[in-house]
N, C-alpha and C positions, 0 to 999 in steps of 0.2 A: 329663452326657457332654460327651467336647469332641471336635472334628473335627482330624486333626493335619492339616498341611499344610506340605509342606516342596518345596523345590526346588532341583535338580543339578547344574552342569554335568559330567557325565561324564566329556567329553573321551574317547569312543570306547567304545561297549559291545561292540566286536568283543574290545576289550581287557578292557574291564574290569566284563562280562554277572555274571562268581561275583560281586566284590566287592559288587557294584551288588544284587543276590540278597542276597545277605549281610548288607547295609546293610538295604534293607524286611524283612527276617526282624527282626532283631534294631529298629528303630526302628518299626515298624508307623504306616510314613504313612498316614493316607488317601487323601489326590490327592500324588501328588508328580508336578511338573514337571521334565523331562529337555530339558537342551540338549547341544549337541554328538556328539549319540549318533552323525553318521558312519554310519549307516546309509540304506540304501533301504526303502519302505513293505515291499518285497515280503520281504526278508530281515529287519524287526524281530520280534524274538523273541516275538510274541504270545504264543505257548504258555507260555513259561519263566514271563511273568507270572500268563497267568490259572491255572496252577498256583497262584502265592501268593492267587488272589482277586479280581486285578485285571482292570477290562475297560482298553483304551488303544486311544489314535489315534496318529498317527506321521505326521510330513510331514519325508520327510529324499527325498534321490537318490541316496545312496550313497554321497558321495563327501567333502566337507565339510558344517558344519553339520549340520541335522539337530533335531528336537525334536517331543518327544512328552509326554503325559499318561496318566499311570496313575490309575485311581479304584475302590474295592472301597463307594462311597456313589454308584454312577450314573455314566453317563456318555451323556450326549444332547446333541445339535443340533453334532454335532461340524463345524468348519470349517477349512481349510487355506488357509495364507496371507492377504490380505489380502482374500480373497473378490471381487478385484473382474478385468477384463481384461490390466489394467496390471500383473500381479503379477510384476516384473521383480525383484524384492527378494529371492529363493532360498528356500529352505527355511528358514525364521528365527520366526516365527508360529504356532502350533497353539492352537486356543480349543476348549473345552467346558462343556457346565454339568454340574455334579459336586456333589451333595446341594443346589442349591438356590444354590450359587456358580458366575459365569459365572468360569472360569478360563482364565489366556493362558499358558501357557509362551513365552518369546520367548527369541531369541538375537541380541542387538545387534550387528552388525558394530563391530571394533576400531578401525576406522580409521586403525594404524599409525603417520602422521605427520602431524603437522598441515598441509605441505604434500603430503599425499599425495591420488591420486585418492578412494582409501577413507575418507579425511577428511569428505568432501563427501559420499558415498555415506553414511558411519555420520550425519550431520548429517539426509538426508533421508531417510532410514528412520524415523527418531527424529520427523521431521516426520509423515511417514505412519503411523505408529502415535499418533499423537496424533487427529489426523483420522478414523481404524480408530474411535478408541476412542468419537468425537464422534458417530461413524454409527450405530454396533451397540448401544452402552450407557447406559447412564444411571447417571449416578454416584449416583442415590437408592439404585439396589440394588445387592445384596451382588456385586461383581465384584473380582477379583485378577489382578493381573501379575504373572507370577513368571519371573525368569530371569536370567541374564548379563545384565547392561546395560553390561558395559563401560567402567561412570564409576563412580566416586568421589566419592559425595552431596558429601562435602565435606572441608576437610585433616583432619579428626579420622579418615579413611576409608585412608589410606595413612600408610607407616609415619615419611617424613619426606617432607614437600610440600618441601622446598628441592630434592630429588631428582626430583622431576618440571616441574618449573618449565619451560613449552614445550612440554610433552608434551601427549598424547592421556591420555583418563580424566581429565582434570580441568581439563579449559581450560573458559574461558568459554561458550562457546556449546552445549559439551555438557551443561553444570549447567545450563544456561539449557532446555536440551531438555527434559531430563529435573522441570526447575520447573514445564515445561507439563502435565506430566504431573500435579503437585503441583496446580497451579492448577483442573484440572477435577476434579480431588474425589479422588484418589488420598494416601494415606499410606504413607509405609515402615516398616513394623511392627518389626523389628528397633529402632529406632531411638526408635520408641517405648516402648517399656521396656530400653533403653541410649542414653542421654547421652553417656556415656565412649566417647573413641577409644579405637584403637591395638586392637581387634577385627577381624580381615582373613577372607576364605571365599576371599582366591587367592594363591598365592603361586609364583613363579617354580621351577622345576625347576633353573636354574642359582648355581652360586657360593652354594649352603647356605642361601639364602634362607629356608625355613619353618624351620630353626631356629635362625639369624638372628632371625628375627622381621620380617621386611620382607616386608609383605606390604601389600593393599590389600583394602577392603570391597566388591566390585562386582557381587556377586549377590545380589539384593533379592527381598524378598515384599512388593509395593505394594496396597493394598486400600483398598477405597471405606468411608469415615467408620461407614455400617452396619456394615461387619464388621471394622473395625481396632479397634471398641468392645468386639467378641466378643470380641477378644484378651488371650490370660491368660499367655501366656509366648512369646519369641522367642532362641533359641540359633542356634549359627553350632559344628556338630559340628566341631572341628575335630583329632578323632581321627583321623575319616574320610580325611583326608590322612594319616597315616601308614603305616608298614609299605609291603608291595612294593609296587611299581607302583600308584601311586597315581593317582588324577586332581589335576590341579593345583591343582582345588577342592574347598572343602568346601561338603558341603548346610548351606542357612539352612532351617531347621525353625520352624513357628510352630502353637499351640494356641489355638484357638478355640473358648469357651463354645457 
């Protein structure tokens, strides 16, 4: 048997609840992690899920952001945000354990510009989720990040690096964030059974971009050495982006022995 695991950004399940239905009907994740859902705890669609099976937690305000975890394999020790007083960081964090995996849906802030305030904020979020993960986990056991991270592992990740050159998603100090992440025992499964660039899960809404082809890799399933071993296959749906009203992104799906 294998456990599927895949994860979303939405980009608004006010908008886009059928599709998002439509997609676990036909794809049957088992935990799938949602970013961007744009929703409040008190108006996410519980029902609509546990109709398909699934239990879920939800830490969104309503208004942006937003993120949640569906699982029809369990869902305990649920926690919101950074669990600690300080939690000035918004709605961006939701963790659970889910068949025996401690799993994070997260939602990186963009950051914008490199001189921008949000620079520095997506910079120390990036810090605090490293520290989160130092506190809570142990990279011996089975745990996963799954979410938007809003960088670009690296140029094989975007469609031509001379185009971002100065930008946010691929400056140094954000690969460097996200190595720390690397460094305390996390891997990018994807990535693992694909070498080869020029594989993208986001792609701009303007000037024909997704069929263009100019897109960039920035929604990741990172997982601790125990269960990136379980891993038997890792796809980037990127069907899921076509037809109406799409979300910008497509799910990263991955299979675990």
């Amino acid at each position: 048997m294998t456990l599927r695991l895949a994860t979303w950004n939405v980009n608004s399940l006010t908008a886009r609840l059928p599709r998002v239905l439509g997609w676990i009907e036909e794809h049957q994740p088992d935990v799938l992690c949602m970013q961007e859902t744009k929703q409040s705890d008190q108006t996410f669609p519980v029902g609509a899920f546990a109709e398909l099976g699934y239990e879920s937690v939800h830490h969104g305000d309503g208004r942006w952001n937003g993120v949640a975890i569906l699982s029809r394999v369990g869902l305990v020790e649920a926690t919101k945000g950074f669990a600690s007083a300080e939690d000035q960081f918004g709605c961006r964090i939701v963790a659970a354990t889910c068949g025996g995996i401690r799993v994070h849906s997260v939602y990186v802030p963009n950051g914008r510009s490199l001189d921008h305030e949000q620079y520095r904020f997506k910079l120390a979020w990036l810090a605090r989720l490293a520290s989160y993960l130092e506190e809570t986990c142990d990279p011996g056991d089975d745990v996963a990040v799954c979410g938007d991270f809003n960088i670009a592992p690296d140029d094989r990740d975007v469609w031509d690096p001379a185009a971002f050159v100065g930008a946010t998603h691929v400056s140094d100090p954000e690969r460097q964030a996200l190595g720390a992440l690397f460094d305390w025992g996390l891997e990018d499964l994807f990535r693992r059974h694909h070498a080869e660039g020029g594989v993208f899960s986001w792609w701009d809404y303007r000037a024909g971009d997704f069929h263009q082809g100019r897109g960039m890799r920035i929604d990741l399933v990172l997982a601790t050495r125990s269960l990136a071993a379980r891993s038997v296959r890792a796809v980037i749906d990127r069907d899921a982006r076509k037809g109406k009203k799409p979300s910008d992104h497509a799910p990263v799906v991955v299979d675990l022995a």
